[in-house]
Each structure stands twice: as structure tokens, then as C-alpha cells.
ZAZA-390660 format. One record per residue: residue number from 1; residue in one letter; x, z, y of N, C-alpha, C in turn. Coordinates in pm, whole numbers, plus 50000, padded with zeros to 5 digits. Layout:
% ZAZA-390660
r k=NUM, r=A, n_x=X, n_z=Z, n_y=Y, ca_x=X, ca_z=Z, ca_y=Y, c_x=X, c_z=Z, c_y=Y
...
This chain:
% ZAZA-390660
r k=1, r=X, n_x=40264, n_z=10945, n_y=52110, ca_x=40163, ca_z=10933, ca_y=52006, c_x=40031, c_z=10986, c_y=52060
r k=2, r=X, n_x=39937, n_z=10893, n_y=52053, ca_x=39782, ca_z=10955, ca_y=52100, c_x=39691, c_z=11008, c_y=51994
r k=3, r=X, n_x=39598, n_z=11062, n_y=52060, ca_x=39444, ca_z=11108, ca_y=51945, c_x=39463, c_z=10994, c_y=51838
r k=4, r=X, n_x=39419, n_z=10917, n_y=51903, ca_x=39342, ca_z=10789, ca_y=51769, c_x=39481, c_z=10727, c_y=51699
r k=5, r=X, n_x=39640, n_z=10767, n_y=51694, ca_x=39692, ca_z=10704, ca_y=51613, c_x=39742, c_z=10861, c_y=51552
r k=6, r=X, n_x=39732, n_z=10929, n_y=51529, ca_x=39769, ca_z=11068, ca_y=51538, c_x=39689, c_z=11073, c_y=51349
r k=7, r=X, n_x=39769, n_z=11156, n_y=51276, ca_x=39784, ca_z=11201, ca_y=51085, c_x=39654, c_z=11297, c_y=51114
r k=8, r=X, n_x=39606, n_z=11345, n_y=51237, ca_x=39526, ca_z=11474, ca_y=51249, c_x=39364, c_z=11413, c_y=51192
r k=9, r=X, n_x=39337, n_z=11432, n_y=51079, ca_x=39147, ca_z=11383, ca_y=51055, c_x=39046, c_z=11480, c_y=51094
r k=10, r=X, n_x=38961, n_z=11494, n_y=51117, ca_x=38875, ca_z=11531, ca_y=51180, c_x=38758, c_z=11533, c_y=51067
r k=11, r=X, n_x=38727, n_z=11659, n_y=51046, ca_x=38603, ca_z=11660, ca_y=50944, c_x=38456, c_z=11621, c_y=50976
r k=12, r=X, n_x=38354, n_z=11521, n_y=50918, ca_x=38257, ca_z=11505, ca_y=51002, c_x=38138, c_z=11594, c_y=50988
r k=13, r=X, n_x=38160, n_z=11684, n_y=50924, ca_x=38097, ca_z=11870, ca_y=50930, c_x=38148, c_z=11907, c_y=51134
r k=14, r=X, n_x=38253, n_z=11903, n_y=51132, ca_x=38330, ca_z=12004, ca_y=51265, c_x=38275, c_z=11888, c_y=51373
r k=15, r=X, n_x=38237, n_z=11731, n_y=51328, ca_x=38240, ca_z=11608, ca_y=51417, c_x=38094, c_z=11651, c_y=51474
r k=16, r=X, n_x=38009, n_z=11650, n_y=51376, ca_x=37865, ca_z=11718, ca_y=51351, c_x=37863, c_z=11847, c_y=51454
r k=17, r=X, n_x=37893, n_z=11926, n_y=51435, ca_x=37891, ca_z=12036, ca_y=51464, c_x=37909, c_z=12046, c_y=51630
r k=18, r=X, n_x=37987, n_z=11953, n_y=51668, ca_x=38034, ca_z=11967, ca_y=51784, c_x=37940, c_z=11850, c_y=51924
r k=19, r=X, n_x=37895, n_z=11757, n_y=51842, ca_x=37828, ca_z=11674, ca_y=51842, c_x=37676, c_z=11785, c_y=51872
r k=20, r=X, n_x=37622, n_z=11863, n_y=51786, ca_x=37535, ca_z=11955, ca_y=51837, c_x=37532, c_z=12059, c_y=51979
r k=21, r=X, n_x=37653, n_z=12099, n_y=51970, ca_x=37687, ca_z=12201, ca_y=52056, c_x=37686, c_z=12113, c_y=52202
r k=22, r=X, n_x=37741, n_z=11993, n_y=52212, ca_x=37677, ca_z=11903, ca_y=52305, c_x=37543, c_z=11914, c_y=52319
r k=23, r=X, n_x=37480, n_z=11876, n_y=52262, ca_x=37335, ca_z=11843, ca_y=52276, c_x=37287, c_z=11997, c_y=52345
r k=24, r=X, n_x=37351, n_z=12070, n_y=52256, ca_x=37239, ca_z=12197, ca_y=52293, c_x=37284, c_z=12242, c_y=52456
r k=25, r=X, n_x=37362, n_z=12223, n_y=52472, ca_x=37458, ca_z=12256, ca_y=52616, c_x=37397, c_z=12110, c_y=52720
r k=26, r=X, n_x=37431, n_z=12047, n_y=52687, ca_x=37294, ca_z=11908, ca_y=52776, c_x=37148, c_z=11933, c_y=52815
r k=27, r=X, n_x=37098, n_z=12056, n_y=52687, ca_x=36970, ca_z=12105, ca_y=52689, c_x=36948, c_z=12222, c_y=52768
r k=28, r=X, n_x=37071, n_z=12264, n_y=52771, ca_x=37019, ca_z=12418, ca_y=52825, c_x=37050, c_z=12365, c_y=53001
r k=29, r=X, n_x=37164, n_z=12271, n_y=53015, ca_x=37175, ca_z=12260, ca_y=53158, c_x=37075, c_z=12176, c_y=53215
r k=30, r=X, n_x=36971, n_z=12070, n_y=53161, ca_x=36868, ca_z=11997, ca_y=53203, c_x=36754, c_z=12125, c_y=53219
r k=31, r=X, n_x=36755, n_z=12222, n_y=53125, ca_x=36656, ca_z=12326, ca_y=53173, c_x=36662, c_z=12425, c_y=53297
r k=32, r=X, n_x=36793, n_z=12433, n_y=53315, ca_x=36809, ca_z=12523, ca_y=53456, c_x=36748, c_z=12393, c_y=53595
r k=33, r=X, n_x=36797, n_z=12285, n_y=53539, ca_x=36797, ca_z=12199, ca_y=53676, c_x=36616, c_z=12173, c_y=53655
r k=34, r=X, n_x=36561, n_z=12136, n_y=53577, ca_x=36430, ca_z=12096, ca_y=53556, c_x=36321, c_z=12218, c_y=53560
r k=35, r=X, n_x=36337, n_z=12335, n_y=53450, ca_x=36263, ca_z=12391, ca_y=53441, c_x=36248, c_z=12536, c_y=53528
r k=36, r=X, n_x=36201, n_z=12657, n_y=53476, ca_x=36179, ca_z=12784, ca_y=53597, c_x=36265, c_z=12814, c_y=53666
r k=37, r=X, n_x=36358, n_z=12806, n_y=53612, ca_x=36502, ca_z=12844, ca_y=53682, c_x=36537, c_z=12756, c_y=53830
r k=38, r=X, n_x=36482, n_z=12636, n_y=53830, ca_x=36496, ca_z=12548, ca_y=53991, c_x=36428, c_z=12581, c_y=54049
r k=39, r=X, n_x=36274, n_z=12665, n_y=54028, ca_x=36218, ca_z=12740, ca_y=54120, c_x=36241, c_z=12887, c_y=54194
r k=40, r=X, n_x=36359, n_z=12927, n_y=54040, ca_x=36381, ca_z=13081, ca_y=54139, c_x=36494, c_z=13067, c_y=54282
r k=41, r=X, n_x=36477, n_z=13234, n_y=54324, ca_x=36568, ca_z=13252, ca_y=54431, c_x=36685, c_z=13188, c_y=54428
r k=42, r=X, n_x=36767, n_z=13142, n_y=54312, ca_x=36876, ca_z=13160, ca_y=54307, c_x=36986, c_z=13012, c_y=54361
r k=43, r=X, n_x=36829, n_z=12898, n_y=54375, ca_x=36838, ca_z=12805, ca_y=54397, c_x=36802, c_z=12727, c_y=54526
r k=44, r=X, n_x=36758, n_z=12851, n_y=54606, ca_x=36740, ca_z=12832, ca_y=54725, c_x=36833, c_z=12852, c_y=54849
r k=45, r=X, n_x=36823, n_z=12828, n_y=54997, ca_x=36881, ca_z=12793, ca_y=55110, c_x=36982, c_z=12916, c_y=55142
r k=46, r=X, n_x=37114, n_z=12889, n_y=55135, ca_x=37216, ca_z=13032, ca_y=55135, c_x=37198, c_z=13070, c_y=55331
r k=47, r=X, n_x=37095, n_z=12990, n_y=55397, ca_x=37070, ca_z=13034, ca_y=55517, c_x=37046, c_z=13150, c_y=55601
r k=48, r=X, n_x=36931, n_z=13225, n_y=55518, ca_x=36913, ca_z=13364, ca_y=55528, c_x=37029, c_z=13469, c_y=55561
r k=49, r=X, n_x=37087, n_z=13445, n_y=55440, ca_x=37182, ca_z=13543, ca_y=55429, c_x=37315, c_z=13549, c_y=55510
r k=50, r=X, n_x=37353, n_z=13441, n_y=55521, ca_x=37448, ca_z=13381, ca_y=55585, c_x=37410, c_z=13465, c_y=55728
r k=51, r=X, n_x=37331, n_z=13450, n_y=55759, ca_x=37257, ca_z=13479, ca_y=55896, c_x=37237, c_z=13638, c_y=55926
r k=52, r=X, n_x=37204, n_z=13693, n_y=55833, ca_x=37234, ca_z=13783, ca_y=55827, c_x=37332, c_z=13894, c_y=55841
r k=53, r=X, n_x=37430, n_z=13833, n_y=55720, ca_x=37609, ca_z=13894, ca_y=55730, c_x=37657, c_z=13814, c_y=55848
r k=54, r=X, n_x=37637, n_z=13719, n_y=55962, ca_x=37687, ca_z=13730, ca_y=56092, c_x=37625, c_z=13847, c_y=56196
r k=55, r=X, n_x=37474, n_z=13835, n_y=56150, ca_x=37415, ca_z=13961, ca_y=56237, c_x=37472, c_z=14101, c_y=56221
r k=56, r=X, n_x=37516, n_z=14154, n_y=56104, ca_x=37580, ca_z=14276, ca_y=56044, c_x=37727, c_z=14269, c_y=56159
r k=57, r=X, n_x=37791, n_z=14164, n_y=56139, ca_x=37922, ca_z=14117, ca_y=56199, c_x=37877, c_z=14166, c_y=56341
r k=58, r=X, n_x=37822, n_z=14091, n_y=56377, ca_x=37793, ca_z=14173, ca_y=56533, c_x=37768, c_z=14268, c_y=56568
r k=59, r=X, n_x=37658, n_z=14352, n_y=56475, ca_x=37670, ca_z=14475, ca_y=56512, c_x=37750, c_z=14572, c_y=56506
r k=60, r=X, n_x=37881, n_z=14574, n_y=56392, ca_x=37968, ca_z=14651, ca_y=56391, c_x=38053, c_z=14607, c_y=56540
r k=61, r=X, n_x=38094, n_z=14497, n_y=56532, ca_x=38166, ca_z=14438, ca_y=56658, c_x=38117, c_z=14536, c_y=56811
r k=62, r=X, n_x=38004, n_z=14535, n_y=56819, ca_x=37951, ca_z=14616, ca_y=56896, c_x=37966, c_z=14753, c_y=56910
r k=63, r=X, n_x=37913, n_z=14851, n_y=56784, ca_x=37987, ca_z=14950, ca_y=56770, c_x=38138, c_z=14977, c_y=56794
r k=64, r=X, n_x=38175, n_z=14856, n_y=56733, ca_x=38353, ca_z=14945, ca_y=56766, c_x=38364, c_z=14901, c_y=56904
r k=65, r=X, n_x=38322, n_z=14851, n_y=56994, ca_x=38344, ca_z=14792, ca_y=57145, c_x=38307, c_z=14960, c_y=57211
r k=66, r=X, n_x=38176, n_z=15044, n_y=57149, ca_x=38096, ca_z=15124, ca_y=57213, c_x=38203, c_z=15248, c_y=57173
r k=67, r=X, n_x=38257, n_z=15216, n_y=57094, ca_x=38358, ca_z=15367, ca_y=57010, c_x=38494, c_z=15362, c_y=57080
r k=68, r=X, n_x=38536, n_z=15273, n_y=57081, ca_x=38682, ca_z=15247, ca_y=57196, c_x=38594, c_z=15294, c_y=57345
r k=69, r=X, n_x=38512, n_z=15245, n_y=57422, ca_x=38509, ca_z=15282, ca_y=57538, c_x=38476, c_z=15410, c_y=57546
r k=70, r=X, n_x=38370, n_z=15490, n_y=57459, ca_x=38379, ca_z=15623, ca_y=57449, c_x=38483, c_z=15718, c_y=57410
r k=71, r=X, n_x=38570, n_z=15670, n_y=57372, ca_x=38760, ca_z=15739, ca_y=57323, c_x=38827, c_z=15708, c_y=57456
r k=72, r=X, n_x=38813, n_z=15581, n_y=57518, ca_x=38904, ca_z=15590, ca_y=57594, c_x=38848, c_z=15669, c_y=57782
């Protein structure tokens, strides 16, 4: 038995209602992609950083190379 042959009715208050909550959720995600929010940081090149936490990576790598030869 599917949705559309299904005893279950659907109020068109809750049909309405939900029908909004769309819209407003269509609205708020066209504003992140369109409006201030596509200009902040948060939307920019994960390059930096990336680049970074390998540089960190190396330097510990280094340290522990410099800490073993000084122990041993």
C-alpha cells in the first residue's frame, strides 16, 4: 500500500504549513550561496590550511628524528 492510496488525509493547514517551511529553507539556503555569507572565510580555498597542518607534520617529524638521535 503506498502514500497516495493510503486512509491517511493530510490537513491542508499542516499541507500549508509545510509548503512554507520549504520556501523559507529554499530562502535561507539561496542566501548563504548568494548573499554575505559566499563572501566570508568560510567559503574559501581549504589550501592554506591544508598546507599548513602538513608543515606542523613535518616539524614534529623532525623533532622526534632530533629526540631519538639525542637518546640514543
Amino acid at each position: 500500500m503506498d502514500m497516495a492510496t493510503s486512509g491517511v488525509e493530510v490537513s491542508s493547514e499542516m499541507s500549508d504549513r509545510g509548503i512554507q517551511l520549504n520556501q523559507d529553507l529554499v530562502n535561507q539556503l539561496n542566501e548563504m550561496v548568494e548573499g554575505e555569507h559566499a563572501n566570508s572565510e568560510c567559503w574559501g580555498s581549504s589550501r592554506p590550511m591544508l598546507v599548513e597542518g602538513l608543515l606542523w607534520i613535518a616539524l614534529g617529524a623532525v623533532l622526534w628524528v632530533v629526540t631519538l638521535y639525542i637518546a640514543a
